[in-house]
Structure formats: structure tokens, C-alpha cells
mmCIF file as gemmi writes it, N, C-alpha and C atoms, coordinates in Angstrom:
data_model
loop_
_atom_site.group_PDB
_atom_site.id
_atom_site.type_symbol
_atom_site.label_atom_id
_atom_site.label_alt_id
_atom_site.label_comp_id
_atom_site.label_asym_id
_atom_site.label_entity_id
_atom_site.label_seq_id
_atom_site.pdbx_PDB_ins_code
_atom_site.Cartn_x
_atom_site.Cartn_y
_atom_site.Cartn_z
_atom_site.occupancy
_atom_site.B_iso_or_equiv
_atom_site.pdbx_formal_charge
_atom_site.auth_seq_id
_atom_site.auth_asym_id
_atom_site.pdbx_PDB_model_num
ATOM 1 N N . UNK Axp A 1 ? 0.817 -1.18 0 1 0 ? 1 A 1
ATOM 2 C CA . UNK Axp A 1 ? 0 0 0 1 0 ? 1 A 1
ATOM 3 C C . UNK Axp A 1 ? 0.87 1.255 0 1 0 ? 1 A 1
ATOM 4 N N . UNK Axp A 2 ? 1.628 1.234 0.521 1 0 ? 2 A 1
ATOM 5 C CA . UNK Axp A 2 ? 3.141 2.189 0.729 1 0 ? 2 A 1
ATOM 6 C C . UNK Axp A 2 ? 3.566 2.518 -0.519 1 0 ? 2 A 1
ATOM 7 N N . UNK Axp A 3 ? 3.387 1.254 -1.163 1 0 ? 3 A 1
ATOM 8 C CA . UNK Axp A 3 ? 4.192 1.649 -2.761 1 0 ? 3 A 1
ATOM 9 C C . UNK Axp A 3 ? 3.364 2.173 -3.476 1 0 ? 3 A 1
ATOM 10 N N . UNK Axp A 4 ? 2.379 1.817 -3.441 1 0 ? 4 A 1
ATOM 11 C CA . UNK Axp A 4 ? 0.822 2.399 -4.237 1 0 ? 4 A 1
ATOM 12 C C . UNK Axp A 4 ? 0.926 3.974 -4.082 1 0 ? 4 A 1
ATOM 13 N N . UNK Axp A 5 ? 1.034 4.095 -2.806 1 0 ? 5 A 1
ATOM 14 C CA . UNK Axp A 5 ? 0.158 5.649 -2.436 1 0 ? 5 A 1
ATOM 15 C C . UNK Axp A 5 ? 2.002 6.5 -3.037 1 0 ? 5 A 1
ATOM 16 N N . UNK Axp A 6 ? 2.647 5.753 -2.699 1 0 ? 6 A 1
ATOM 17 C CA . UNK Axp A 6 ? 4.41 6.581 -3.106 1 0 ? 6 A 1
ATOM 18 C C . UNK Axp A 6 ? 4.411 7.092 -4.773 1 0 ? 6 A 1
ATOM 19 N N . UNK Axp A 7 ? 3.983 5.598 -5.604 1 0 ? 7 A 1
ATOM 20 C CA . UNK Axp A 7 ? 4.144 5.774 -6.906 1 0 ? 7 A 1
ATOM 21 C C . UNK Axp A 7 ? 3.095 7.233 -7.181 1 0 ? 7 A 1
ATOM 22 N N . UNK Axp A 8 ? 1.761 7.407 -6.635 1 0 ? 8 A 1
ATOM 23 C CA . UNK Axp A 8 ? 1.013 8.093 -7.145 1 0 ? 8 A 1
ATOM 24 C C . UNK Axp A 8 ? 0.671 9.219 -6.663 1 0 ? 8 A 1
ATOM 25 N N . UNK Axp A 9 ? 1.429 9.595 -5.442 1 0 ? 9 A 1
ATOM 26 C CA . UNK Axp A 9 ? 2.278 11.299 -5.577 1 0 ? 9 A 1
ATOM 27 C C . UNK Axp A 9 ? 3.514 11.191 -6.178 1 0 ? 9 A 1
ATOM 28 N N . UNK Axp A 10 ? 4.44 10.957 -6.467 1 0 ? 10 A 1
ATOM 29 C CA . UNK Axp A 10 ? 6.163 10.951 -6.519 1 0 ? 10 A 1
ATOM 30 C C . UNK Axp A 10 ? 6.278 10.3 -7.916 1 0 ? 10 A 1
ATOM 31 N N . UNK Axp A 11 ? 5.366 9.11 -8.374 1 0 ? 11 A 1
ATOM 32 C CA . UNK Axp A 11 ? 5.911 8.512 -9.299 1 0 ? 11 A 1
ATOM 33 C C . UNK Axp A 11 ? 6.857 7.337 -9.16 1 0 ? 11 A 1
ATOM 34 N N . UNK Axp A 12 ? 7.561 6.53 -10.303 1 0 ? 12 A 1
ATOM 35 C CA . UNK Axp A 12 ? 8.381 5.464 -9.333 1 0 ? 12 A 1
ATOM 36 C C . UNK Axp A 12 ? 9.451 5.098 -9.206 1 0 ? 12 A 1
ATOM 37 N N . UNK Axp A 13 ? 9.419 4.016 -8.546 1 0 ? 13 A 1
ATOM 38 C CA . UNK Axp A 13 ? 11.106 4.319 -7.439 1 0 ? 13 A 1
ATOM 39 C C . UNK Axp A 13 ? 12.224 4.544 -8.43 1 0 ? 13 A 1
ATOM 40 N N . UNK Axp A 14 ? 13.49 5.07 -8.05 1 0 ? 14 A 1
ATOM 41 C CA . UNK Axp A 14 ? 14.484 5.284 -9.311 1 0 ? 14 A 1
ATOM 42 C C . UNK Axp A 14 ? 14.955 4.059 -8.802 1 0 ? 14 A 1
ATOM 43 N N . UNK Axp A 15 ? 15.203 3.34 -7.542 1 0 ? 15 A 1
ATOM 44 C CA . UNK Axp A 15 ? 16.034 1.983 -7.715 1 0 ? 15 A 1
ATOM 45 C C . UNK Axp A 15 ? 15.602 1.214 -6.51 1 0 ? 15 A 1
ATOM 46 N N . UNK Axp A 16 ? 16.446 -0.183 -6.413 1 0 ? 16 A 1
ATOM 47 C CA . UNK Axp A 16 ? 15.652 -0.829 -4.919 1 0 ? 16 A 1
ATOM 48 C C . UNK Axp A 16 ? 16.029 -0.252 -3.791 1 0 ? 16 A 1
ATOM 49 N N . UNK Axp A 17 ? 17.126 0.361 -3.88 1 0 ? 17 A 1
ATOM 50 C CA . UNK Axp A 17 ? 17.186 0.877 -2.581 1 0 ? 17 A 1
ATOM 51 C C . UNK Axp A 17 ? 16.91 2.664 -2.344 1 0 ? 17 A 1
ATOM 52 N N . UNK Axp A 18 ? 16.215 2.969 -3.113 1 0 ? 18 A 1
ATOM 53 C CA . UNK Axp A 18 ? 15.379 4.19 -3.01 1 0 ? 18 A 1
ATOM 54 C C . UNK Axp A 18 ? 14.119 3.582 -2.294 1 0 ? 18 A 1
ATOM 55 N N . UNK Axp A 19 ? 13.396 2.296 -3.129 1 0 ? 19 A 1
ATOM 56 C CA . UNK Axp A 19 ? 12.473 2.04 -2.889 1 0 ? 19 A 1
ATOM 57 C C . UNK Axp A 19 ? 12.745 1.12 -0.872 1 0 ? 19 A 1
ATOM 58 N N . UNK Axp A 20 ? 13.863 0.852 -0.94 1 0 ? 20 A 1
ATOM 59 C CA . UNK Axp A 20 ? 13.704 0.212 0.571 1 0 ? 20 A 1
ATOM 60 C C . UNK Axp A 20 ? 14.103 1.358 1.753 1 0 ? 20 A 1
ATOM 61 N N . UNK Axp A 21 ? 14.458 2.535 1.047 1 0 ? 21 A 1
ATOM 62 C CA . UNK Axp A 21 ? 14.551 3.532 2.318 1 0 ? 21 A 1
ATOM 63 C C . UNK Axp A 21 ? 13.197 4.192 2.172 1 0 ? 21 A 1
ATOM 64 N N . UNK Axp A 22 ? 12.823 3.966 1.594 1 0 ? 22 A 1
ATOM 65 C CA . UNK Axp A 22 ? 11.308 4.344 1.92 1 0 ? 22 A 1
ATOM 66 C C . UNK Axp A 22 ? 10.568 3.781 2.796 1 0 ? 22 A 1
ATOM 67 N N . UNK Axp A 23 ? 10.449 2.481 2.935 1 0 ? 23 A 1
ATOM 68 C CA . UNK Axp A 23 ? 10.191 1.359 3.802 1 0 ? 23 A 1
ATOM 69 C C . UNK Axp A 23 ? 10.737 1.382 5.141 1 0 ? 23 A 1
ATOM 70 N N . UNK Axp A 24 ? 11.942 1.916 4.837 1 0 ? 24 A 1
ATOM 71 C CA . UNK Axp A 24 ? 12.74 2.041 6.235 1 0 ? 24 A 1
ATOM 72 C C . UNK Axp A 24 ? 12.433 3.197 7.071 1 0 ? 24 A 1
ATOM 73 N N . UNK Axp A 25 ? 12.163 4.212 6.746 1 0 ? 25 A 1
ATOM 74 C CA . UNK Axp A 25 ? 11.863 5.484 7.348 1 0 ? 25 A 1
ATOM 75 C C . UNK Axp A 25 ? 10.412 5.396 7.568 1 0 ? 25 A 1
ATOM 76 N N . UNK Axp A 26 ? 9.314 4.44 7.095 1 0 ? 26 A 1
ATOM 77 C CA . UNK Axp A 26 ? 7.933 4.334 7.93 1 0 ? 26 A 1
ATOM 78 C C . UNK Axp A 26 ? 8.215 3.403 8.571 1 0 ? 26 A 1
ATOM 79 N N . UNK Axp A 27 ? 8.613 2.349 9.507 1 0 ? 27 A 1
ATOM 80 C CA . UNK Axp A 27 ? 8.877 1.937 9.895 1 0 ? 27 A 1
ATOM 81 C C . UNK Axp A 27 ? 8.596 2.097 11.543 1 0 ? 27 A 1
ATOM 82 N N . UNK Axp A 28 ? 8.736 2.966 12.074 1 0 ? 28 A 1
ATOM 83 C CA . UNK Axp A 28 ? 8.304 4.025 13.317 1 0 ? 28 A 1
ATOM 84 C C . UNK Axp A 28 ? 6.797 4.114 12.632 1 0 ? 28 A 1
ATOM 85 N N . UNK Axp A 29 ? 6.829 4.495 12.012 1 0 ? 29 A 1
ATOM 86 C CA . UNK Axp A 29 ? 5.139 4.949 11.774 1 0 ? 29 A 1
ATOM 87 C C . UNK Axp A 29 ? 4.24 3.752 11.977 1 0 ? 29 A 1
ATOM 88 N N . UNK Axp A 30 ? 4.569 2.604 11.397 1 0 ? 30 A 1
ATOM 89 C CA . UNK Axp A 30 ? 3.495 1.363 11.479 1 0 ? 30 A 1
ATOM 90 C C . UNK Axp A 30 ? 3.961 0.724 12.621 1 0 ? 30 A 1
ATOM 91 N N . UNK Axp A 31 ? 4.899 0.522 13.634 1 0 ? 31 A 1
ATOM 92 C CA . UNK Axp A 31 ? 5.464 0.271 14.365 1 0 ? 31 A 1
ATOM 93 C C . UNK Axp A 31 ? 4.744 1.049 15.923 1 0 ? 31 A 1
ATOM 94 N N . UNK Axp A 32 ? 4.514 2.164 15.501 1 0 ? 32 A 1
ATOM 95 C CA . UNK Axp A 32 ? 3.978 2.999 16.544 1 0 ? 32 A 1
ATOM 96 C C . UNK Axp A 32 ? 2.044 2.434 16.484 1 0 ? 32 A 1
ATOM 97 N N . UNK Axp A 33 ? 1.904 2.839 15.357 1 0 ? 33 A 1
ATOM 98 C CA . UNK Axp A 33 ? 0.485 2.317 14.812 1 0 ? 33 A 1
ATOM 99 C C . UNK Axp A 33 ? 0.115 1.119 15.532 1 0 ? 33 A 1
ATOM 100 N N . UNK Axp A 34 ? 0.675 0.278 15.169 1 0 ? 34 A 1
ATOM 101 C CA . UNK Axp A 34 ? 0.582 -0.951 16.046 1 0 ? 34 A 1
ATOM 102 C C . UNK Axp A 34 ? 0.414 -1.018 16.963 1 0 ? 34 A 1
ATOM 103 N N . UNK Axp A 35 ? 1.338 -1.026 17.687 1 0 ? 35 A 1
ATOM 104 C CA . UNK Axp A 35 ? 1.107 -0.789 19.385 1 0 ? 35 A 1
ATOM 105 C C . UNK Axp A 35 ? -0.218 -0.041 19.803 1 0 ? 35 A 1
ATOM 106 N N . UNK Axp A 36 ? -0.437 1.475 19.384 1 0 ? 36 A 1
ATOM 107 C CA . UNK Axp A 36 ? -1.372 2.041 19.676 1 0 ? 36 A 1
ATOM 108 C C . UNK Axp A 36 ? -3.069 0.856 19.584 1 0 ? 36 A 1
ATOM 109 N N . UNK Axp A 37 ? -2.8 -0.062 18.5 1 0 ? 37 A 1
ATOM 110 C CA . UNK Axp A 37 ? -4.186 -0.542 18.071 1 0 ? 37 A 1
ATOM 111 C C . UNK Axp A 37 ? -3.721 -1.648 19.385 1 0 ? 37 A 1
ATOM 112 N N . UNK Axp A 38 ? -2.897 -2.44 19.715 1 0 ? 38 A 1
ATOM 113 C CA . UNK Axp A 38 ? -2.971 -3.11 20.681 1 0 ? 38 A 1
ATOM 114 C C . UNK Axp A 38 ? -3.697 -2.736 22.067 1 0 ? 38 A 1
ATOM 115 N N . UNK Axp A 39 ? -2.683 -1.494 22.777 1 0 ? 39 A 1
ATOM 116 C CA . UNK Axp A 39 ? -3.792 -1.037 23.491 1 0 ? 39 A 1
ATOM 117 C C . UNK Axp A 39 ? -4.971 -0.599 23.446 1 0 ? 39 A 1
ATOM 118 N N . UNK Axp A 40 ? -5.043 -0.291 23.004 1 0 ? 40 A 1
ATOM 119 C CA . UNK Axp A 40 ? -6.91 0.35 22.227 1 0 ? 40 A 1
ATOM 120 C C . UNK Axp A 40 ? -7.621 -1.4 22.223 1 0 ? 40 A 1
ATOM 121 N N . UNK Axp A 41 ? -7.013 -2.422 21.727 1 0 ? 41 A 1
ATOM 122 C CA . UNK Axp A 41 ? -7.724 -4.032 21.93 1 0 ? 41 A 1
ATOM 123 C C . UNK Axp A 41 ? -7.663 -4.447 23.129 1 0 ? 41 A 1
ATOM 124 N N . UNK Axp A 42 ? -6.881 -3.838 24.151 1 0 ? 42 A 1
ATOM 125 C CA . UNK Axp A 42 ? -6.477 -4.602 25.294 1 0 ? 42 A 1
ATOM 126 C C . UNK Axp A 42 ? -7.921 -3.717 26.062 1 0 ? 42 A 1
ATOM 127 N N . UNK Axp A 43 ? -7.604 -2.716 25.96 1 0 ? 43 A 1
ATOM 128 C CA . UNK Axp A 43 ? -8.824 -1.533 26.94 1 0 ? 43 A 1
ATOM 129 C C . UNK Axp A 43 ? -10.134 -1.806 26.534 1 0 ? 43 A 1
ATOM 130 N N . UNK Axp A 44 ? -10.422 -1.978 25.126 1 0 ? 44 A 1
ATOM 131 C CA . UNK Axp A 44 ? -12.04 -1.923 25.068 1 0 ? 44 A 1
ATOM 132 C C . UNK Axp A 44 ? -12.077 -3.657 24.091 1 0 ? 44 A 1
ATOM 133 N N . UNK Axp A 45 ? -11.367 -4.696 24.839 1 0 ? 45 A 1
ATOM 134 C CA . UNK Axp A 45 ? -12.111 -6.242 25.012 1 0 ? 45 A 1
ATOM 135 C C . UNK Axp A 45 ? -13.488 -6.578 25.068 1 0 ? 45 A 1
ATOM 136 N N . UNK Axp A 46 ? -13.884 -5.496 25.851 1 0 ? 46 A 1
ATOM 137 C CA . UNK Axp A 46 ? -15.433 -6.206 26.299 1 0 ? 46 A 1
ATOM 138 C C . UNK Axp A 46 ? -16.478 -5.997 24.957 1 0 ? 46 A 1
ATOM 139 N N . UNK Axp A 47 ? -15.633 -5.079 24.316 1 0 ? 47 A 1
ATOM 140 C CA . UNK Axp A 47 ? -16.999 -4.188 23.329 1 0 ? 47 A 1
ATOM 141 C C . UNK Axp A 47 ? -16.985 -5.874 22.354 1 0 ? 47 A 1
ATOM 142 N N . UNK Axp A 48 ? -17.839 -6.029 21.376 1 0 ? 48 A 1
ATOM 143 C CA . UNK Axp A 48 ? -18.158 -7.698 20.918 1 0 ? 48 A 1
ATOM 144 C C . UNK Axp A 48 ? -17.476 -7.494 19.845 1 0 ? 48 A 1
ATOM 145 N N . UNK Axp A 49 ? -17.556 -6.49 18.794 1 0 ? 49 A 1
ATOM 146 C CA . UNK Axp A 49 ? -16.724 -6.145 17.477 1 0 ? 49 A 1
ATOM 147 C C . UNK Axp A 49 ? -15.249 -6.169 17.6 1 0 ? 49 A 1
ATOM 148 N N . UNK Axp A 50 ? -14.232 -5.525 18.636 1 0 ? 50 A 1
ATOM 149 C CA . UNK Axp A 50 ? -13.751 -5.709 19.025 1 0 ? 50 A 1
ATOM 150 C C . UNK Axp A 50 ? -13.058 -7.312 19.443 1 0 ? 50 A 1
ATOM 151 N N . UNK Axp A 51 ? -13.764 -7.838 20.466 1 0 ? 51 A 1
ATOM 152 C CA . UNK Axp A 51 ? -14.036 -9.026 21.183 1 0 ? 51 A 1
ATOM 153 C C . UNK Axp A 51 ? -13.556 -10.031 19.646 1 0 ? 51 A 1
ATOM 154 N N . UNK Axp A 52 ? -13.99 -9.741 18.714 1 0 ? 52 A 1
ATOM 155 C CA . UNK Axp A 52 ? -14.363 -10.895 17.626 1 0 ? 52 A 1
ATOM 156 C C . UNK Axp A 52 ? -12.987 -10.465 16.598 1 0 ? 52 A 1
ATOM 157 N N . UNK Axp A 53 ? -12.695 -9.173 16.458 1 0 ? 53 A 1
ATOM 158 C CA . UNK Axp A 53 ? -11.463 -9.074 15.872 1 0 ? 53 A 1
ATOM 159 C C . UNK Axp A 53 ? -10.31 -9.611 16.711 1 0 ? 53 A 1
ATOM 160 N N . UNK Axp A 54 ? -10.229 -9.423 17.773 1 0 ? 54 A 1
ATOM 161 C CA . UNK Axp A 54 ? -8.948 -9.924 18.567 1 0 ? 54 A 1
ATOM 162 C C . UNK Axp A 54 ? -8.838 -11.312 18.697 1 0 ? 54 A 1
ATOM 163 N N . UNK Axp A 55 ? -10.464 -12.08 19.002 1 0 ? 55 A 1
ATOM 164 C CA . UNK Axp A 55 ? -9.705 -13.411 18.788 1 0 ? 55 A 1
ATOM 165 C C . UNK Axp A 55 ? -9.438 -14.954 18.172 1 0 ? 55 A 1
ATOM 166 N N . UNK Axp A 56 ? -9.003 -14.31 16.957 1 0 ? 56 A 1
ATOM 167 C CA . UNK Axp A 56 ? -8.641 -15.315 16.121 1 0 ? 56 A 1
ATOM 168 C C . UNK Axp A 56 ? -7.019 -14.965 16.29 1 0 ? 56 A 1
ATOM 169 N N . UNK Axp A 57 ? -6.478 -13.986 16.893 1 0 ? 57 A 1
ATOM 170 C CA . UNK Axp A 57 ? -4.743 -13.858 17.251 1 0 ? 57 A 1
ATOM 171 C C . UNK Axp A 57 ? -4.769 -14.456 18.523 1 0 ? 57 A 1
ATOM 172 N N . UNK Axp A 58 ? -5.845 -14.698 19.746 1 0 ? 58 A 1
ATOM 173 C CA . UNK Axp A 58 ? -5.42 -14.95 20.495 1 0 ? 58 A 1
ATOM 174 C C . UNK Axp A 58 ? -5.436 -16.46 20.864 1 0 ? 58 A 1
ATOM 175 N N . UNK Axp A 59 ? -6.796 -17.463 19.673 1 0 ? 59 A 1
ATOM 176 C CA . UNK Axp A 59 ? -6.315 -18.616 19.579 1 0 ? 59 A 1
ATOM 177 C C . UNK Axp A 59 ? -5.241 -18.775 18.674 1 0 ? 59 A 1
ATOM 178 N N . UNK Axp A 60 ? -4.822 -18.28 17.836 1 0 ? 60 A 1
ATOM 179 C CA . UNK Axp A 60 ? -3.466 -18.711 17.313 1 0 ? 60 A 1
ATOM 180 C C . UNK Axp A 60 ? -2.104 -18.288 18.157 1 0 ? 60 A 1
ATOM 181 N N . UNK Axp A 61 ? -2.25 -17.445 19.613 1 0 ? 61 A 1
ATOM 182 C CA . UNK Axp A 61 ? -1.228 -17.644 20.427 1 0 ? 61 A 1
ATOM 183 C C . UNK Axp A 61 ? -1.206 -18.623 21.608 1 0 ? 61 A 1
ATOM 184 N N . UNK Axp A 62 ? -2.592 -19.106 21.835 1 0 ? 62 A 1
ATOM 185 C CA . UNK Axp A 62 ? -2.76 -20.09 22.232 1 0 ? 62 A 1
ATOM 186 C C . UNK Axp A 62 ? -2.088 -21.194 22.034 1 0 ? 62 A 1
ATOM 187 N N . UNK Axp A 63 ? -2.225 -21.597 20.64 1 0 ? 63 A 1
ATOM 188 C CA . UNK Axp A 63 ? -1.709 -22.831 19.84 1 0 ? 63 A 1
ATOM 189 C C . UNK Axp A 63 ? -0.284 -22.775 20.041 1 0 ? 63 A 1
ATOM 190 N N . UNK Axp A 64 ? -0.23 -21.632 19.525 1 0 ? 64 A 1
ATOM 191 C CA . UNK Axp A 64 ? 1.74 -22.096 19.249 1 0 ? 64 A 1
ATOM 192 C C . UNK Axp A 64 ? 2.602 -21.658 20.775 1 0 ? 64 A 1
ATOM 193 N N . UNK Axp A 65 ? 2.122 -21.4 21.78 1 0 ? 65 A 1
ATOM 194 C CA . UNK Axp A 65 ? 2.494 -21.062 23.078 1 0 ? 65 A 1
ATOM 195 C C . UNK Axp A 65 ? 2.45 -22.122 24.141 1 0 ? 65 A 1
ATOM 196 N N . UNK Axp A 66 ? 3.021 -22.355 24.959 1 0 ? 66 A 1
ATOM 197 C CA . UNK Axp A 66 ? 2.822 -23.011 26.161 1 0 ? 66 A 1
ATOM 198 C C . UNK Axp A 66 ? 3.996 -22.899 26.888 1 0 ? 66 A 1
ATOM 199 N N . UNK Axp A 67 ? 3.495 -23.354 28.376 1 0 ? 67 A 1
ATOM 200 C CA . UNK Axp A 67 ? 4.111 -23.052 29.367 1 0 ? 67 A 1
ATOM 201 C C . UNK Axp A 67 ? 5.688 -24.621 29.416 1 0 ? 67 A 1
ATOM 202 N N . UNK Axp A 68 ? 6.675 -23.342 29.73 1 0 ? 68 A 1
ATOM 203 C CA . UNK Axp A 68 ? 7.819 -24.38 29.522 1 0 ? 68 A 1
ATOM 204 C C . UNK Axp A 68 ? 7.476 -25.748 30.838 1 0 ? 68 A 1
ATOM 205 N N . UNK Axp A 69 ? 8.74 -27.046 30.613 1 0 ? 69 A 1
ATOM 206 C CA . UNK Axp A 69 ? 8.721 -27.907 31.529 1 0 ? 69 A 1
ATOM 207 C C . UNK Axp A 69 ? 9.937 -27.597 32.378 1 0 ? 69 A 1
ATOM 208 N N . UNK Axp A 70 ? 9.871 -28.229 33.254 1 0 ? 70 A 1
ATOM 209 C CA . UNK Axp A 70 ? 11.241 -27.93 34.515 1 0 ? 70 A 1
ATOM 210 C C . UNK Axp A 70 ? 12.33 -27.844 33.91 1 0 ? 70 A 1
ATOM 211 N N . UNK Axp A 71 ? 12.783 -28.829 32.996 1 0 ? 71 A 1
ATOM 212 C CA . UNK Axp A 71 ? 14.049 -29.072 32.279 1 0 ? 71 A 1
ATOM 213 C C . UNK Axp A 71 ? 14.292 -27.664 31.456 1 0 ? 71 A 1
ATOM 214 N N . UNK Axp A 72 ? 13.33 -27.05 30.92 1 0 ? 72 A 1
ATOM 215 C CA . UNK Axp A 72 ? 13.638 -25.968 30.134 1 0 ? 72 A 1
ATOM 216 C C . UNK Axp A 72 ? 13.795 -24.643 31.566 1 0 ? 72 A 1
ATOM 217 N N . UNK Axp A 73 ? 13.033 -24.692 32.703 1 0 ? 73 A 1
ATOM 218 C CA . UNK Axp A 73 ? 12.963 -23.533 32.991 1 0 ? 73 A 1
ATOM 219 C C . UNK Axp A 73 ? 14.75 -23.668 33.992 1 0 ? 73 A 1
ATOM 220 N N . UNK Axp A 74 ? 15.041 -25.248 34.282 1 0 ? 74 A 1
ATOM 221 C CA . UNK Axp A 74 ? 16.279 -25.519 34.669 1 0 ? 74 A 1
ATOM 222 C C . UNK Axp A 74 ? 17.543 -24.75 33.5 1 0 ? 74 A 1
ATOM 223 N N . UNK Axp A 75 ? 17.466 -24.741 32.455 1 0 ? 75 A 1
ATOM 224 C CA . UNK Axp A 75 ? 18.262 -24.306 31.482 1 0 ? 75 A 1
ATOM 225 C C . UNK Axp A 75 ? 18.048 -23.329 31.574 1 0 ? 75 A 1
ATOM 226 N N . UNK Axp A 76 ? 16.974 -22.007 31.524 1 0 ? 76 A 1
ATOM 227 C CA . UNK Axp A 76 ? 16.834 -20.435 31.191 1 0 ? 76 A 1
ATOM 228 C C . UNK Axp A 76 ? 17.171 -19.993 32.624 1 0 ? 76 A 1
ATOM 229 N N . UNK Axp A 77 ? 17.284 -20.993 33.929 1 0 ? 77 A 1
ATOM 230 C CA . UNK Axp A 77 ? 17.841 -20.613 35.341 1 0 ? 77 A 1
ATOM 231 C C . UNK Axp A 77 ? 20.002 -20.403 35.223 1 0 ? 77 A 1
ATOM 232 N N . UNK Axp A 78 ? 20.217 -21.286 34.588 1 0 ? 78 A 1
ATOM 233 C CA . UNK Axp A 78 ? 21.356 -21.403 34.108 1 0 ? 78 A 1
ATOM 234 C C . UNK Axp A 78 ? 22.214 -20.392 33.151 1 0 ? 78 A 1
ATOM 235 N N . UNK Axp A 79 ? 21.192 -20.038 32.236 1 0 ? 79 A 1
ATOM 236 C CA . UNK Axp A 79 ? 21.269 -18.937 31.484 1 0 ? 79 A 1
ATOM 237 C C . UNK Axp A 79 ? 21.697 -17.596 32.295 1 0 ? 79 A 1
ATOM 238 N N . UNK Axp A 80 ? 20.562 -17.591 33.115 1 0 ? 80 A 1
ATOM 239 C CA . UNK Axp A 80 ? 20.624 -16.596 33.573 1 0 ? 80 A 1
ATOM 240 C C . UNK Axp A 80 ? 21.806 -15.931 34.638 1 0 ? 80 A 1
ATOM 241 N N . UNK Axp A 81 ? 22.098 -17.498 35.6 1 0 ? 81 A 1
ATOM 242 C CA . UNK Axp A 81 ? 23.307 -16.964 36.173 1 0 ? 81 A 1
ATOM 243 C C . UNK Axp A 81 ? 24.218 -16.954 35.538 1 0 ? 81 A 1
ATOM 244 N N . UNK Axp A 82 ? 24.994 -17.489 34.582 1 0 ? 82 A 1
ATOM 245 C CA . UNK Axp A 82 ? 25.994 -17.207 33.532 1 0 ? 82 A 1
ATOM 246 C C . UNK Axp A 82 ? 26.182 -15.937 32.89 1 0 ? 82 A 1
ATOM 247 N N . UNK Axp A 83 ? 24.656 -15.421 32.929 1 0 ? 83 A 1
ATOM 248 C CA . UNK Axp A 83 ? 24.717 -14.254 31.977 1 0 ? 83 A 1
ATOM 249 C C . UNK Axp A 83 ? 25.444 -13.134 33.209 1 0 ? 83 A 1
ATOM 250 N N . UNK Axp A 84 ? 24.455 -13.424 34.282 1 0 ? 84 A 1
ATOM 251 C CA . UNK Axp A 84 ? 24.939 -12.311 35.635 1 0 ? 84 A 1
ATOM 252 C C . UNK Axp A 84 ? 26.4 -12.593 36.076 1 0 ? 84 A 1
């Protein structure tokens, strides 16, 4: 969409890396965007429109998430004093 709305003020890219510093400098912009729509999903959950957009991300973090076993949380304990 970036490239769409770029080509048709500006016209188009003179090369790829014209076209990837473009990309690079919104970057903050959709980055910020984001977040903002997260909280805004986290605060108004209850509303149902809402409710129904959020969760089809939150069974798919469901799925691919779970809580580690001893052996792993024994290793990220290890980690950790090594790191300190």
C-alpha cells in the first residue's frame, strides 16, 4: 500500500534501494500504529466487534504457546546466572 500511495504522488522508485529507504523510514510509523491498536484491543475487550477481531490472534497464540517444563525452565535458570 506504501508503494501504491508513493508511486502516485512521486511517481516510481528510481532503484531498490530508493524504494527500501522508503520502507525504512515508515517503519516508526506502522510500528507505533501498532502498538497504539494493541492497546486500544487490550482496553475496550469487552466491546463484541472488538471481542471478535482480537480473537482469532489470540487462539493462534494459544496454539503455538505453552508453558515451559522444569528441564527448560532448569536451562533459562542457568542462562541466567551465567549471563549475571
Amino acid at each position: 500500500m506504501i508503494d501504491a500511495l508513493y508511486i502516485q504522488h512521486f511517481g516510481n522508485f528510481v532503484s531498490l534501494f530508493h524504494r527500501l529507504g522508503v520502507h525504512f523510514v515508515m517503519i516508526p510509523l506502522v510500528a507505533g500504529t501498532s502498538y497504539e491498536f494493541l492497546k486500544l484491543s487490550d482496553r475496550y475487550m469487552h466491546v463484541p466487534v472488538v471481542g471478535a477481531l482480537v480473537k482469532p490472534g489470540l487462539w493462534l497464540q494459544k496454539i503455538t504457546t505453552r508453558k515451559p517444563d522444569s528441564s527448560q525452565i532448569e536451562i533459562a535458570v542457568k542462562a541466567l546466572e551465567a549471563a549475571l
